[in-house]
N, C-alpha and C positions, 0 to 999 in steps of 0.2 A: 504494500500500500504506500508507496512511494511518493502519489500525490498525497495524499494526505499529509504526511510528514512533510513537504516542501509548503505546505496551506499551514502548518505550524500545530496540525493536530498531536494533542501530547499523546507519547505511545502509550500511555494509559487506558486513554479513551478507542485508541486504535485497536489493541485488543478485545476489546469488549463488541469489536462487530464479527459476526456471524452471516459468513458466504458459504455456500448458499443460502436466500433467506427460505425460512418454512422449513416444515418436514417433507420427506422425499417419500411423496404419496402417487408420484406421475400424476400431477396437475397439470392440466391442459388450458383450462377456458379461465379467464382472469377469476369467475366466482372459486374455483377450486384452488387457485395460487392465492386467495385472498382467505379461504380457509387454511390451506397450507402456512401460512405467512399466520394469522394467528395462532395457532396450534403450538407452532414454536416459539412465539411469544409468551405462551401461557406454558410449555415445557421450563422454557427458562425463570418464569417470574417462580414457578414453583420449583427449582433447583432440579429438573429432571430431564434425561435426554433426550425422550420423543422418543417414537416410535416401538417397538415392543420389548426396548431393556425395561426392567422393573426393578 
């Protein structure tokens, strides 16, 4: 993330993004990347990996 660091993001905050976004569910249609895309938001708000580690 090379641009980021030259835009003076500190590598703190740089770590904290997560490529690709969402769970890897073969989302197709923007409705299922936008499920996708929160699933992993809520994986991480609750400290958990997504998809079927438990």
């Amino acid at each position: 993330m090379p641009a980021l660091t030259e835009l003076g993001v500190p590598a703190a905050d740089i770590a904290r993004v997560h490529r690709p976004i969402g769970l890897n569910i073969g989302s197709r249609t923007p409705a299922e990347i936008a499920i996708a895309t929160l699933a992993g938001l809520i994986a991480d708000r609750n400290a958990r990996p997504g998809g079927f580690d438990f």
